[in-house]
N, C-alpha and C positions, 0 to 999 in steps of 0.2 A: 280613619287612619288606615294606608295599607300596613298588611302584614307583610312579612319577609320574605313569602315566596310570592308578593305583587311588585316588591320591591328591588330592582336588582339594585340597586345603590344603598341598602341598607347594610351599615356599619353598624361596630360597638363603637364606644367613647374616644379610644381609638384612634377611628379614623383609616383602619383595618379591615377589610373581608376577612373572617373567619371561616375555620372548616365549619362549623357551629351555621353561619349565614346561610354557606352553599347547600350545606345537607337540606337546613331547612326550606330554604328556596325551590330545589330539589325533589323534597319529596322522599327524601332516604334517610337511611339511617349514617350518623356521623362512621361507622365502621366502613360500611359500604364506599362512602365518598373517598373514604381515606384511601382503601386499598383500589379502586379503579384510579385517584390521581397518581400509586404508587406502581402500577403496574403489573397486579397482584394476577395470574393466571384465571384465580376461580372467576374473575370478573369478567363479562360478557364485553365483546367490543360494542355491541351498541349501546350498553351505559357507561363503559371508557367512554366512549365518545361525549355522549352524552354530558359527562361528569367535566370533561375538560373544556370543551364549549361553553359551558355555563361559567365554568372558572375563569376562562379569556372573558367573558359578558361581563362579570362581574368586579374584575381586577383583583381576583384572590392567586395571592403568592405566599407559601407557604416560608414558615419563618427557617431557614438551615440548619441552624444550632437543634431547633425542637426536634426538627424531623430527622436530622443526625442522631437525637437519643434514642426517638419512640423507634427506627426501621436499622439503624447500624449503615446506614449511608449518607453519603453528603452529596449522591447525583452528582459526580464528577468525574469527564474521564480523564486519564491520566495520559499523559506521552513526554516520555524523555528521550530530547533527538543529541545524538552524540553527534558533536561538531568536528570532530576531529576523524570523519567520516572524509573520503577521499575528494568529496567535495558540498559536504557538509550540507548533505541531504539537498542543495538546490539543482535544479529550479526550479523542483515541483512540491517544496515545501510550502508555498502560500495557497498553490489549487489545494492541496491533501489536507492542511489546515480548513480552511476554509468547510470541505465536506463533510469531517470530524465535526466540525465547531455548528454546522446548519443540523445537523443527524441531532446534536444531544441537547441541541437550543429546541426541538420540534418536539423531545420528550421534558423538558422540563428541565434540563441537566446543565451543569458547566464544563467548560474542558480548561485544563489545568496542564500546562506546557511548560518544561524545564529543559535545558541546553546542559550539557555534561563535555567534559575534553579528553576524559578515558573510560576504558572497560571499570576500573576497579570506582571512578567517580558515578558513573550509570549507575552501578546496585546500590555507592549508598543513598541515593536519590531516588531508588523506587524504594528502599526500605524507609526513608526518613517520610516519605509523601503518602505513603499507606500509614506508616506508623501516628502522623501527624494528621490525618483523616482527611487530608487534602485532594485525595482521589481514591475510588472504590476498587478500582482495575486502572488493565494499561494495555495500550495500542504498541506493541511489539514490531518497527519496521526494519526493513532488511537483515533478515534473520540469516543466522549461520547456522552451520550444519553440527555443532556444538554449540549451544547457545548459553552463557551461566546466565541470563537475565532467563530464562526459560528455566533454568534450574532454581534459581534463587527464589523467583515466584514461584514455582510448586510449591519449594521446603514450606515457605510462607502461607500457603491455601492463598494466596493472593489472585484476584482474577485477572485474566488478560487473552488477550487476543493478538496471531501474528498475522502480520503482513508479510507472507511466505510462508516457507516451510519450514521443518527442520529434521534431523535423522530420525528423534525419537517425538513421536505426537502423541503420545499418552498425554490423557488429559489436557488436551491441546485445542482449544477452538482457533480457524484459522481463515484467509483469505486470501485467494493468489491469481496473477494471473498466469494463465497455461504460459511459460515464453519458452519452454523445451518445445511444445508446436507450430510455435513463431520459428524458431532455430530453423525444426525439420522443413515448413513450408516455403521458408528464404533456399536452402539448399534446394528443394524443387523447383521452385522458380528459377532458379540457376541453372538447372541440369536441361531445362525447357528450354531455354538459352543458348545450348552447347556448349556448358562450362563442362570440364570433368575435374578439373585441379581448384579445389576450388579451400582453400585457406581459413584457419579457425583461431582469433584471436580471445583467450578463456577472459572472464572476470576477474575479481580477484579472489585470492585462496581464501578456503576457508568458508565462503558465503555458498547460502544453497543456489542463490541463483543459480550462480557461476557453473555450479554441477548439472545444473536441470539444464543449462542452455548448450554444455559441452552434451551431454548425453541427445538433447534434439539433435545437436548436428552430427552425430554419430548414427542417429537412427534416422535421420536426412538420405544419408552417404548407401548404405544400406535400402534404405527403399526404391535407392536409384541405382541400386547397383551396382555400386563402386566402391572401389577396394580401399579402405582406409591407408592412406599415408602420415605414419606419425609426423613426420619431417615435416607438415601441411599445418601443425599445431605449435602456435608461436607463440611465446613465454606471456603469461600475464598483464595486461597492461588496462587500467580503469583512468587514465590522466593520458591528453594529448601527445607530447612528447613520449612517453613510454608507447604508445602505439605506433609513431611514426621508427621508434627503433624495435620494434617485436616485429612488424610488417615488413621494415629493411630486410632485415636475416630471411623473411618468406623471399622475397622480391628478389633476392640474391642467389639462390637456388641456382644450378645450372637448369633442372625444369620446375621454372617458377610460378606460381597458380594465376588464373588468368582473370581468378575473385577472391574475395577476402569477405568472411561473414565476421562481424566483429559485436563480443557481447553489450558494450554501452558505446554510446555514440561520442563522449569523449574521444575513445582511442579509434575510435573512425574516424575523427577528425586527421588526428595523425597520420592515417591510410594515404589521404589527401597527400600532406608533406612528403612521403618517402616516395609517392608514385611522383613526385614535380620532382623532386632531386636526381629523377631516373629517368626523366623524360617521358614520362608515361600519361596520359590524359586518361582521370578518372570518367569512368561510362562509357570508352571505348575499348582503349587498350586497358582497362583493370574495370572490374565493376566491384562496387562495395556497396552491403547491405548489413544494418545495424538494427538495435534495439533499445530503445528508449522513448524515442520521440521529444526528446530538445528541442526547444523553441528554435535556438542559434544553428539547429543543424540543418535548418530550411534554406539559411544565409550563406551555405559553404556553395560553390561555384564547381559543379554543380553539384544542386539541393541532396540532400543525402536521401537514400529510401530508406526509410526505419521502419519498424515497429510503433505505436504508440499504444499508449495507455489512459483510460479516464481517471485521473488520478484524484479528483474529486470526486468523482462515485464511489472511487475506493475505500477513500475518508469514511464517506458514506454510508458504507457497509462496513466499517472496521466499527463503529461508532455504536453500529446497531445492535451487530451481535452482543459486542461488551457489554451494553445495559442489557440483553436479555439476559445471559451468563451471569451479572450481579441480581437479577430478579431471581435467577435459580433456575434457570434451564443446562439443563447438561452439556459441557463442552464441547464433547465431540460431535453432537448433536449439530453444531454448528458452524460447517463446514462448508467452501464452497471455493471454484475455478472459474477464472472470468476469461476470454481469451484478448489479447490484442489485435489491436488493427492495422494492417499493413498502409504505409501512405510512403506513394509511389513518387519518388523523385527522379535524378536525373543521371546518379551514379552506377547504375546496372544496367547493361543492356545485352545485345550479344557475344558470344566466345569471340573474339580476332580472328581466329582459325575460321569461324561460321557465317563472320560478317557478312 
């Protein structure tokens, strides 16, 4: 008869791998096995490794409830996307899902996704979802520069992680990409061009983006030597229509800029509208260069140059940090700048003046 460690198919009654099976199949002690499946620091990655290979071998899946009592977790990450977001986090909710959900499937974990329709619905659903053990931490996106979901998980010792940034980062683990460097390198590319008027449509209030991408393009303007004009800075707009009337009022100017750098490619698309209503053909007479990388903004005539983002990478590494942050690695510890990638379309090109 083999024994348990000849046997990887050996069950109790059952019909279960046990932690009991793998220790013994293994060769360790049942303490060991437990804390390399749990992610426990003292443990070496080559008997992590080690301990979880044999576990896929073997079809050992540990019970939730048990391993909820013995460790104070349920390996779950948490994310609550407020829909009543200006466009209701799409269209890169399925890649950013997707990255999150392959990150915490690769350590063992679930992810646990909830939809909110206000600021004040968002906190009672990270407090009812922690409180109810249904996620250990949270993936914090599109952060403000006041954030009460940043506040309310302090008061809470609750873990989480942002997608951004925020004024105050005390105890804050986070993930961003540079797009204040995106801003400043689009106004270079411009100024290479022989733009010098060159027009700044903000996010909207409130969010840190919005600040980090007005301040690229102010230290764009600056690196190139040129003189800031308020007059150049057009009211807010994150929605089509609102950009094609924030860009009007630019375009209207008796000296009107001869580009438009605009924070999300929604209100780029608008760009598009106010420069047709003015006779203007975007990419000769006006260039426009945005930030997002929108599938649909490939499709605008012509193709928009943006910014992009891997927004499943980003999942990715939102995912990762938060389970190290619940093993007990220090927040701030866990920090880090991804930059975006510029993809060049058809809407910028020379100054008219340099043609």
């Amino acid at each position: 008869m083999q024994n348990a460690r000849e046997a990887p198919g050996n069950k109790h009654a059952t019909g279960r791998v046990t932690i009991i099976d793998l220790a013994e199949h293994l060769g360790l002690a049942k303490g060991t096995v437990s804390r390399a499946l749990n992610g426990y620091p003292d443990i070496s990655d080559g008997t992590r490794l080690r301990v979880r290979n044999a576990a896929d071998q073997l079809g050992y899946r540990p019970l939730s409830h048990a391993q909820a009592i013995r460790t104070g977790r349920v390996r779950s990450v948490g994310l609550v996307l407020q829909m009543n977001e200006h466009d209701g986090h799409r269209p890169f909710v399925a890649d950013f899902l997707a990255g999150v959900s392959a990150a915490a499937s690769a350590e063992d974990w679930s992810l646990t996704v909830a939809t909110a329709s206000s600021d004040a619905e968002t906190l009672k659903l990270l407090d009812r979802l922690a409180q109810e053990k249904k996620a250990d931490g949270f993936i914090l996106p599109r952060t403000r520069l006041d954030d009460p979901r940043v506040n309310r998980l302090r008061e809470t010792g609750t873990p989480f992680v942002l997608y951004g940034r925020t004024d105050d980062l005390t105890g804050c683990a986070w993930y961003d990409i540079e797009s204040e460097a995106a801003m400043a390198q689009a106004v270079a590319h411009l100024v290479a061009q022989g733009h010098t008027r060159i027009g700044f449509v903000p996010g909207a209030e409130g969010y840190t983006y919005s600040k980090l991408r007005l301040e690229g393009y102010l230290a764009g303007l600056t690196g190139a030597g040129i003189a800031f004009d308020p007059e150049l800075i057009a009211a807010s707009a994150v929605a089509r229509e609102d950009g094609a009337a924030a860009v009007g009022v630019l375009l209207d100017l008796p000296n009107p800029p001869t580009a438009i750098l605009c924070s999300v490619d929604a209100a780029a698309a608008g760009t598009y509208d106010a420069a047709r209503r003015r006779g203007l053909k975007v990419g000769s007479d006006l260039s426009v260069i945005s930030y997002d990388g929108a599938p649909e903004s490939q499709y605008l005539d012509p193709p928009l140059s943006t910014f992009t983002v891997d927004v499943r990478a980003a999942g990715e590494r939102l995912a990762n940090m938060l389970i190290r942050q619940c093993r007990g690695e220090d927040p701030e510890t866990l920090r880090a700048l991804a930059q975006a990638t510029f993809r060049k379309g058809g809407s910028d090109g020379p100054a008219p003046h340099a043609a």
